[in-house]
matplotlib code that plots the C-alpha trace (Angstrom):
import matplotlib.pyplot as plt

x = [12.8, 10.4, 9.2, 6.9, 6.7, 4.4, 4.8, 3.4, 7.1, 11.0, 14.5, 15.2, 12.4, 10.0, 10.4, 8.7, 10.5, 11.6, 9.7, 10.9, 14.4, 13.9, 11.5, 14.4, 17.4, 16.0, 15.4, 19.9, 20.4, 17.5, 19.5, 23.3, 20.4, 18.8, 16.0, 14.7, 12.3, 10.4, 8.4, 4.7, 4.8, 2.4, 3.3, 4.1, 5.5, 8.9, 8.9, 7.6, 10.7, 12.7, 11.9, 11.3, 10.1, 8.8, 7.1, 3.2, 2.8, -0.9, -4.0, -6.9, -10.1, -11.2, -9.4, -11.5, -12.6, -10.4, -7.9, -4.6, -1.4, 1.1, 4.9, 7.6, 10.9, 14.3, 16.7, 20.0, 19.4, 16.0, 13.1, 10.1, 6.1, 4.7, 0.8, 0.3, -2.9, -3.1, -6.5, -4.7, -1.5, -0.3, -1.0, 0.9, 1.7, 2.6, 2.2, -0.4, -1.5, -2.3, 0.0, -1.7, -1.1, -4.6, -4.4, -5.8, -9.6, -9.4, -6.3, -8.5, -9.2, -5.9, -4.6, -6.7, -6.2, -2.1, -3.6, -5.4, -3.2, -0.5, -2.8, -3.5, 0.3, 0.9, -2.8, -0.5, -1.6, 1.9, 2.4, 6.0, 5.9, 4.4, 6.0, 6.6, 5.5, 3.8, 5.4, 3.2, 4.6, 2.4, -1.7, -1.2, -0.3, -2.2, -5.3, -3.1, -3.5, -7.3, -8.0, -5.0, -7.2, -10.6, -9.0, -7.8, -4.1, -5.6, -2.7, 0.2, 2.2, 2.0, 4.2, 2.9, 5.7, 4.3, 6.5, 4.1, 0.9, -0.6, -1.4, -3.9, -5.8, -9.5, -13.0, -16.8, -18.5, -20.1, -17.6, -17.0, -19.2, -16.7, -13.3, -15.0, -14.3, -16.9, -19.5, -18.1, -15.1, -16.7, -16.4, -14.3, -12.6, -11.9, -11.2, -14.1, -12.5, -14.8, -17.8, -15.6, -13.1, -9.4, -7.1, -3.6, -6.4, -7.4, -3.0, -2.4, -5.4, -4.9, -0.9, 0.8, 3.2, 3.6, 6.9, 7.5, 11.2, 12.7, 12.1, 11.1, 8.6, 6.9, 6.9, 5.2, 2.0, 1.1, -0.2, -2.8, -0.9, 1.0, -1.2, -3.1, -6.7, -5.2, -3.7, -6.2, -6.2, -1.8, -1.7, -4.2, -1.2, 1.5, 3.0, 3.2, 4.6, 8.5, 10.5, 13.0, 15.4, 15.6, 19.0, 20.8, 22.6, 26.1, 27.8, 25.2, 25.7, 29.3, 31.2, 34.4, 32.7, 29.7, 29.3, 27.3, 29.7, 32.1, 35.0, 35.3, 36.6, 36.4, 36.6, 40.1, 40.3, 37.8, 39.1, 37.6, 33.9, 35.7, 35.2, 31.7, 30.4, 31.6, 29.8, 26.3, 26.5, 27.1, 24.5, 22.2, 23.1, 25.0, 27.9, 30.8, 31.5, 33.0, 29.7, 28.0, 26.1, 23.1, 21.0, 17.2, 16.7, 12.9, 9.3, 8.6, 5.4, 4.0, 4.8, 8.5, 8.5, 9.3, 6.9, 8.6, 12.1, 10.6, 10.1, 13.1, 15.7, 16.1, 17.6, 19.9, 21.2, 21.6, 23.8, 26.1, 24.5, 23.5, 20.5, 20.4, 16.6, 15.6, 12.5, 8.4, 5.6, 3.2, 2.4, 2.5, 5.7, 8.0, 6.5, 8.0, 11.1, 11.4, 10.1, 13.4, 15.2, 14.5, 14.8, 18.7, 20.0, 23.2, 22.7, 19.6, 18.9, 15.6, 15.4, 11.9, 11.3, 13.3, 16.6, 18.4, 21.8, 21.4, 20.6, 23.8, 25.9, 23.9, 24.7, 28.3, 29.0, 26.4, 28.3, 24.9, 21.1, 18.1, 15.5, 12.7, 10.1, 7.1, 7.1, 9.5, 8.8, 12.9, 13.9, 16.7, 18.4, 19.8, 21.5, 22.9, 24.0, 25.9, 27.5, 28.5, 29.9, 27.0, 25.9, 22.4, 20.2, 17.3, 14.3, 14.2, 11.1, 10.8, 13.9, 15.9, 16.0, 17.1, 20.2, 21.5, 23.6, 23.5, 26.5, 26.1, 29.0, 29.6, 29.3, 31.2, 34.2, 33.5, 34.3, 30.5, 28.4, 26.7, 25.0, 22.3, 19.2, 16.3, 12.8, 10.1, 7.5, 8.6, 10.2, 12.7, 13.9, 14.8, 16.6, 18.5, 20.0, 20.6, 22.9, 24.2, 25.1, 26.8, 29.0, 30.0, 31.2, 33.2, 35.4, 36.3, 38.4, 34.9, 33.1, 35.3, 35.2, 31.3, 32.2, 34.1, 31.8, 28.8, 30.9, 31.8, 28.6, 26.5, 23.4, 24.1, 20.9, 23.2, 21.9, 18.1, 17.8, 19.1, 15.9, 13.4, 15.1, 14.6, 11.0, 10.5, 11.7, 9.9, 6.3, 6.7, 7.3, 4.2, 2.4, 4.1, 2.3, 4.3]
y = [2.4, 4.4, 7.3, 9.4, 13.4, 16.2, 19.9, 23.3, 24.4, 23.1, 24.6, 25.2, 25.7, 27.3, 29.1, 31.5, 30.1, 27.8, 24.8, 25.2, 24.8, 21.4, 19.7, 20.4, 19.4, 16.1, 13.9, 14.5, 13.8, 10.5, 9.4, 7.9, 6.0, 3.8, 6.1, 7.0, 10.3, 11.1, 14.9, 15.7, 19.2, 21.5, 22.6, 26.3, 28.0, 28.1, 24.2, 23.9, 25.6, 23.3, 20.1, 21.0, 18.2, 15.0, 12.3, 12.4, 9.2, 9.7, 11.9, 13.2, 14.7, 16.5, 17.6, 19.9, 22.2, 20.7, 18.3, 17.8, 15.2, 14.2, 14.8, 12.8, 14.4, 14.1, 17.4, 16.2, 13.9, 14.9, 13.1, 14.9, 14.9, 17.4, 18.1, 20.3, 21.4, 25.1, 26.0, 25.3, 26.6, 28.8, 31.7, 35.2, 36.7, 33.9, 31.1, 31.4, 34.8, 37.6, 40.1, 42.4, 40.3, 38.8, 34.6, 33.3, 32.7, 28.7, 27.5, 24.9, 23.7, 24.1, 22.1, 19.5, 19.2, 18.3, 16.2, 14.3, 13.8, 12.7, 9.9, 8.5, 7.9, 6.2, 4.0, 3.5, 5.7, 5.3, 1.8, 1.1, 3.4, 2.3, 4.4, 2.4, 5.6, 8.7, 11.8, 15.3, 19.1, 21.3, 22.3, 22.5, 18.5, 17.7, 16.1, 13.9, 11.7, 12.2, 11.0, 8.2, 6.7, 7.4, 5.1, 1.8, 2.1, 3.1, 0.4, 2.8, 4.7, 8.6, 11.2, 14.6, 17.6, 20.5, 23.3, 26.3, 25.4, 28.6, 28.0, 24.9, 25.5, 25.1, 26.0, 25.8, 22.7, 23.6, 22.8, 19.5, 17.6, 19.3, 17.7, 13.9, 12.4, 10.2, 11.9, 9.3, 11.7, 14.4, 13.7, 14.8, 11.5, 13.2, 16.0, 18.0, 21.1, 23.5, 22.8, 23.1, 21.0, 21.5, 20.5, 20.1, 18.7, 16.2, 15.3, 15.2, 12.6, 10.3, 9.9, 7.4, 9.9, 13.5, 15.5, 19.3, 20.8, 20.8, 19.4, 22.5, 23.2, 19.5, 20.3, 23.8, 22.9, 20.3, 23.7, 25.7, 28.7, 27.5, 24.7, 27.4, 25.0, 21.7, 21.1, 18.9, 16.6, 16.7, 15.7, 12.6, 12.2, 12.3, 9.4, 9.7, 13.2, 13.8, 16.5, 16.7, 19.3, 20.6, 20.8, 23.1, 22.3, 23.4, 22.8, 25.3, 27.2, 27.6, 31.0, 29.5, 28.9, 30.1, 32.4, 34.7, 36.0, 38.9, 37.0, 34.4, 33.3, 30.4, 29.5, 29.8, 33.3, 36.0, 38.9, 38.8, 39.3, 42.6, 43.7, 41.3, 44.0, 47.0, 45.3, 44.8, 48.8, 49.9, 48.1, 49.3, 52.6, 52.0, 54.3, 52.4, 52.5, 50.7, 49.2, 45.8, 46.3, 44.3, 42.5, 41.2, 38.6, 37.9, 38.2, 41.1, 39.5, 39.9, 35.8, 37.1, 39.8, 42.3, 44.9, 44.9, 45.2, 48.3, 49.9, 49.6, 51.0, 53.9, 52.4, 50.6, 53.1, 55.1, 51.8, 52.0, 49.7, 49.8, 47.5, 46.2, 44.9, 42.4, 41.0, 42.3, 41.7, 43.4, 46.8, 48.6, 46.9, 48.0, 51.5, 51.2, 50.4, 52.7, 55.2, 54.2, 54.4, 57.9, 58.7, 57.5, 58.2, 56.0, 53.8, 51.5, 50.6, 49.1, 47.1, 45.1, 41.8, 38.6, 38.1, 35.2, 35.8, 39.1, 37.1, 35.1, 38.4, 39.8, 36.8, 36.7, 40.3, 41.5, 41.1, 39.9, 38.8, 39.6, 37.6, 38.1, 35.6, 35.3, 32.0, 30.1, 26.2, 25.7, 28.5, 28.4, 31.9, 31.1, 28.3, 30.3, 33.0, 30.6, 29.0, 32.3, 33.7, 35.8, 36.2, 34.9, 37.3, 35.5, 34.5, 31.7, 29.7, 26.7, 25.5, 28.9, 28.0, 24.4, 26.0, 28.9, 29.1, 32.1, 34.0, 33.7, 33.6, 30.3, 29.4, 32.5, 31.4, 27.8, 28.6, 27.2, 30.6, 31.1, 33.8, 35.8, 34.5, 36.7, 36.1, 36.5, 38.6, 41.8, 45.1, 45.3, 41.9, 42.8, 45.9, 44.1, 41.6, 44.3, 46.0, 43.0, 42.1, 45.6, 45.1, 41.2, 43.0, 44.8, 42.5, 41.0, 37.6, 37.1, 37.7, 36.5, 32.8, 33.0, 33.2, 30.3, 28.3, 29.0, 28.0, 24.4, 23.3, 20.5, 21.3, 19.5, 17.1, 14.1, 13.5, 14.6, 12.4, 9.3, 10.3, 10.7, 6.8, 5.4, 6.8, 5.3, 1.8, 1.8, 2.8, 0.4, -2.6, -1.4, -2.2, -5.0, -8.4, -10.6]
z = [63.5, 61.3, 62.9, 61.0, 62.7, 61.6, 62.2, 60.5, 60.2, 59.6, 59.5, 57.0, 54.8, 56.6, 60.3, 62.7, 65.6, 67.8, 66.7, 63.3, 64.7, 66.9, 63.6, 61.6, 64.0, 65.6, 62.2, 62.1, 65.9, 65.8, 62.9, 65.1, 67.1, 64.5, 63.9, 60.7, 60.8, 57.5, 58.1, 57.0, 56.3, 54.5, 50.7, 51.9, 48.5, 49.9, 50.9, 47.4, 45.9, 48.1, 47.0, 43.3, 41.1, 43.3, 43.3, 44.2, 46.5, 47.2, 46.2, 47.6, 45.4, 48.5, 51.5, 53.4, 50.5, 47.2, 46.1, 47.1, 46.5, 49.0, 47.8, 48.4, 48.4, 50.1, 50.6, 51.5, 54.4, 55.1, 54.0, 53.4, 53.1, 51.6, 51.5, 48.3, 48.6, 46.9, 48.6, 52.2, 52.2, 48.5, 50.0, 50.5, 53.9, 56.7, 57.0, 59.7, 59.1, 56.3, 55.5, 58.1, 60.6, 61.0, 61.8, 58.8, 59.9, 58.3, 60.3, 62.2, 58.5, 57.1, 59.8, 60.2, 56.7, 57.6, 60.3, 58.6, 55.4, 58.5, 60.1, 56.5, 55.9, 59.3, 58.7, 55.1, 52.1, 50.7, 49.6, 50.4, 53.7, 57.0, 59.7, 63.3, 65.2, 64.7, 66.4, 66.1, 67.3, 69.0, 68.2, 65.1, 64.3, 67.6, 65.3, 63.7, 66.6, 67.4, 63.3, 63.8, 66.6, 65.0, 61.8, 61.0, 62.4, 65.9, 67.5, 66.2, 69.2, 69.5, 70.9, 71.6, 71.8, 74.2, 72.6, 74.1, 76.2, 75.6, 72.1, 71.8, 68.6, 69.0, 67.1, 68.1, 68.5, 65.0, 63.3, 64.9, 61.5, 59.4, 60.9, 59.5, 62.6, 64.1, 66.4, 69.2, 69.0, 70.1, 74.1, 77.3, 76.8, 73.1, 71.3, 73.1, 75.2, 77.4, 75.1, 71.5, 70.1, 71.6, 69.1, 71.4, 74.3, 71.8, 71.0, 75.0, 75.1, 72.6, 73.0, 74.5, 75.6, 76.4, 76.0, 76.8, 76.1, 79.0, 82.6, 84.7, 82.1, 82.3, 86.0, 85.4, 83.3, 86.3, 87.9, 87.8, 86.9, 84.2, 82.6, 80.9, 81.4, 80.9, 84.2, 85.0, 82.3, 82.2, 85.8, 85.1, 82.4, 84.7, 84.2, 80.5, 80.7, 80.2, 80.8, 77.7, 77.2, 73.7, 72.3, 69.3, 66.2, 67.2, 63.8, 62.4, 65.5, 65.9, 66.4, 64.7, 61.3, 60.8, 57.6, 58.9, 62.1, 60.4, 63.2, 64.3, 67.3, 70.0, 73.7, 73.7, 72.3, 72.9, 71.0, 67.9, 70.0, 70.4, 66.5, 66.2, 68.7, 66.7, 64.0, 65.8, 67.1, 63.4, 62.4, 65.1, 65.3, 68.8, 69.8, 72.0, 75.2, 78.4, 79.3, 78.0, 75.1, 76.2, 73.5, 72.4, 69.8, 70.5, 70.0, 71.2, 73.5, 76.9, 77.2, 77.0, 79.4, 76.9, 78.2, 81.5, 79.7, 77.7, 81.2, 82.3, 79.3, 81.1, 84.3, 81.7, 80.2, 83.5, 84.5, 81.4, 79.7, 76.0, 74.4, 70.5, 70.0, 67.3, 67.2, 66.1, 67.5, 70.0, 68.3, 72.3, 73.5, 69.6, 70.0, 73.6, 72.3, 69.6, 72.6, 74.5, 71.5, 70.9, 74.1, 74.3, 70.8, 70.6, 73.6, 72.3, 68.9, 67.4, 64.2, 63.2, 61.9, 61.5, 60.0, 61.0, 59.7, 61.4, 65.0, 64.7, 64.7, 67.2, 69.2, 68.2, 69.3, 72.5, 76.0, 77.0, 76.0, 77.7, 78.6, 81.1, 80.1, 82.3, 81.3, 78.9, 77.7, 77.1, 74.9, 72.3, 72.4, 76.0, 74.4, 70.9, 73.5, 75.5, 72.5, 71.1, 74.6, 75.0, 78.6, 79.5, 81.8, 81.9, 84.4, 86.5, 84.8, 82.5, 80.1, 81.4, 84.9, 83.5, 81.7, 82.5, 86.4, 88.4, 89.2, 92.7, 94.9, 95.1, 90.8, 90.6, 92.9, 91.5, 87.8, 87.1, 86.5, 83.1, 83.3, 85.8, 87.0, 88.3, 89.7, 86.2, 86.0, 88.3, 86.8, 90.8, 90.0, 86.1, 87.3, 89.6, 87.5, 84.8, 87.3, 88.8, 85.2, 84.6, 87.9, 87.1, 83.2, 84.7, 86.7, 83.2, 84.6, 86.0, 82.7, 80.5, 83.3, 83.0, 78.8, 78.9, 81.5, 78.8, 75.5, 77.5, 78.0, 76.1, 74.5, 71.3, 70.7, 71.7, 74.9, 74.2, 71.1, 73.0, 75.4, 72.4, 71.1, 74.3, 74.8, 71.2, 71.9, 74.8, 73.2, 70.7, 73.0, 75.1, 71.8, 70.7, 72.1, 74.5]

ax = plt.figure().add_subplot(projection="3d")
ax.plot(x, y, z, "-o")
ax.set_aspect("equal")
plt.show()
């Protein structure tokens, strides 16, 4: 099976977060079940530098504002698509905004452009490919599907991966002549969306099926609370819709070899997390203590509950606890923090911007991770925090409710418990599991159990990737005649 996917971003070559990590580790994971995935991605400079010298499969004189070749490329095992079109995506700063932060004001172009480029590979602008199934990753890819049913390949199936519902990409409805899709297109039963053009609206209409990242999630966006406007048209979609839980690559995430940890160390034996923490208070400006050293590898968003965290430091530090932050983001909530840090001089510790070998030690050396998400499709750091023995303290909404197990009384006395589960959105219930946190450390047979519990559980892709084949097979006999 051929399954061609498109995203705006891939581990290794290009990341800003999550997605970046699933594009890149399910291609891997497909592969033990017959599947074949081959990636569209944009020619970002540094995807550019990856693949070097390749082959141009197919050109274009004139997509959306200048020419443009598709790239064919393989690194390692992964086989790649690359739209290089310089007027699109050669640009400084990110990859979907300036340096100053600003979103670029032509992403609806720049990714229509990639949408576009994707359908025409599937309908089969590259002779000797013609990919079984097309499978697009959030808003930005979402088009791929609206021009793949708009062309000559309409019969192809389609997957379209929710990762976050509260970006859908859209533009005013004067733009619509611009996209070159017919006017026929521009309906409810279409990519129109509250009087524009909704770009994921348009992916969740055309698919032939709809997958979030975990199973609480897919449950979540049926409501009118979490479906962020397209509640309505998801639950006329229910039967198409599937829970999947997203999964990690634990051989690149694996405390008893990966490079970047300064110790290693396993299930079996603890004791080097002992020095990884002396490491990630260096580094953070943290003095030691007999309390956990509590930890934040995030965006620092109101999405993540990070604003509710800020206002609560002090009653951390009044616990015992210490707090290493990681992450950028909302210019209010990092003043906050570097408010708190200034405020407890040795006990919390700010550093801005993303570093990924940096996040791994982080992981490998905090007694626990913090993570009060208002809302959360899946989320990955719960599950890099339970591989590394780094206890979970997270709400109880989407993927995190769907992973981590409370230390209640009965997990606890069980030999089950993962971590600490708390109500999202509300400063009481954060507190509360901060200090129920600092009392469970400090029975350490308890802790170090709730360790072990976390570094035993499965969330390699194994099981998840037999979902996405199955889904696969059975789209493609849907389509296939009797």
């Amino acid at each position: 099976m051929h399954v061609l996917a498109v995203a705006s971003e891939m581990h290794p070559f290009v990341k800003t977060g999550g997605l970046a990590d699933v594009v890149g580790a399910l291609p891997a994971a497909l592969a033990p079940y017959g599947v074949t995935v081959t990636t569209v991605l944009p020619g970002y400079p540094a995807v550019l530098a990856a693949i070097g010298d390749a082959e141009a499969v197919a050109h274009y004189p004139d997509l959306f504002g200048g020419p443009a070749r598709l790239l064919r490329a393989s690194v390692g095992s992964t086989r790649l698509l690359v739209v290089d079109a310089a007027h699109h995506f050669q640009r400084g700063g990110g990859i979907y905004s300036e340096a100053s932060g600003r979103e670029w004001g032509d992403n609806w172009r720049r990714f229509a452009a990639l949408s576009a480029v994707a359908a025409s590979v599937a309908a089969g602008a590259v002779a000797d490919y013609h990919p079984d199934l097309v499978h697009a990753h959030d808003w930005q890819a979402a088009l791929t599907l609206a021009y793949l049913r708009h062309g000559p390949r309409a019969d192809v199936p389609a997957v379209m991966t929710i990762h976050n519902l509260a970006f859908q990409g859209g533009i005013d409805a004067g733009l619509f002549p611009q996209l070159g899709l017919p006017g026929s297109a521009f309906a409810v039963d279409g990519v129109e969306y509250y009087g524009g053009v909704g770009y994921l609206k348009a992916g969740l209409f055309y698919a032939d099926a709809i997958t979030t990242v975990s199973p609480a999630y897919a449950d979540e966006i049926l409501t009118p609370s979490h479906g962020m406007g397209l509640d309505g048209l998801l639950a006329t979609r229910r039967g198409r819709l599937h829970g999947i839980l997203n999964g990690i690559d634990t051989a690149e995430w694996n405390p008893a070899t990966d490079p970047a940890v300064p110790d290693h160390f396993d299930a079996h034996d603890l004791a080097a997390r002992a020095r990884n923490r002396e490491h990630v208070e260096q580094r953070f400006g943290i003095v030691g203590g007999d309390g956990p050293l509590f930890a934040v590898v995030s965006r620092l968003t109101w999405q993540k509950g990070l604003d509710i965290l800020a206002a609560t430091i002090d009653d951390l530090v009044a616990m015992g606890g210490r707090l290493a932050v990681l992450g950028s983001g909302d210019s209010a909530i990092e003043a906050a923090m570097f408010d708190a840090a200034a405020r407890h001089p040795g006990k919390v510790g700010v550093l801005t911007g993303f570093d990924e070998p940096l996040s791994h030690r982080v992981q490998a050396g905090a007694d626990a991770i913090l993570i009060p998400s208002r809302f959360e499709p899946c989320g990955l750091t719960q599950l890099y925090a339970l591989r590394y023995g780094c206890v979970p303290v997270v709400a109880h909404t989407g993927g995190l409710g769907d992973t981590v197990i409370d230390a209640n009384q009965a997990a606890v006395a069980a030999g089950v418990a993962t971590g600490v589960v708390h109500d999202p959105g509300s400063q009481e219930a954060l507190r509360s599991a901060i200090h129920r946190a600092v009392t469970l450390h400090a029975q350490r047979d308890v802790w170090a159990a709730m360790q072990r519990a976390g570094m035993a559980a499965d969330f390699s892709w194994r099981q998840s990737a037999a979902r996405y084949a199955e889904l696969y097979t059975s789209l493609l006999q849907e389509r296939t005649p009797a």
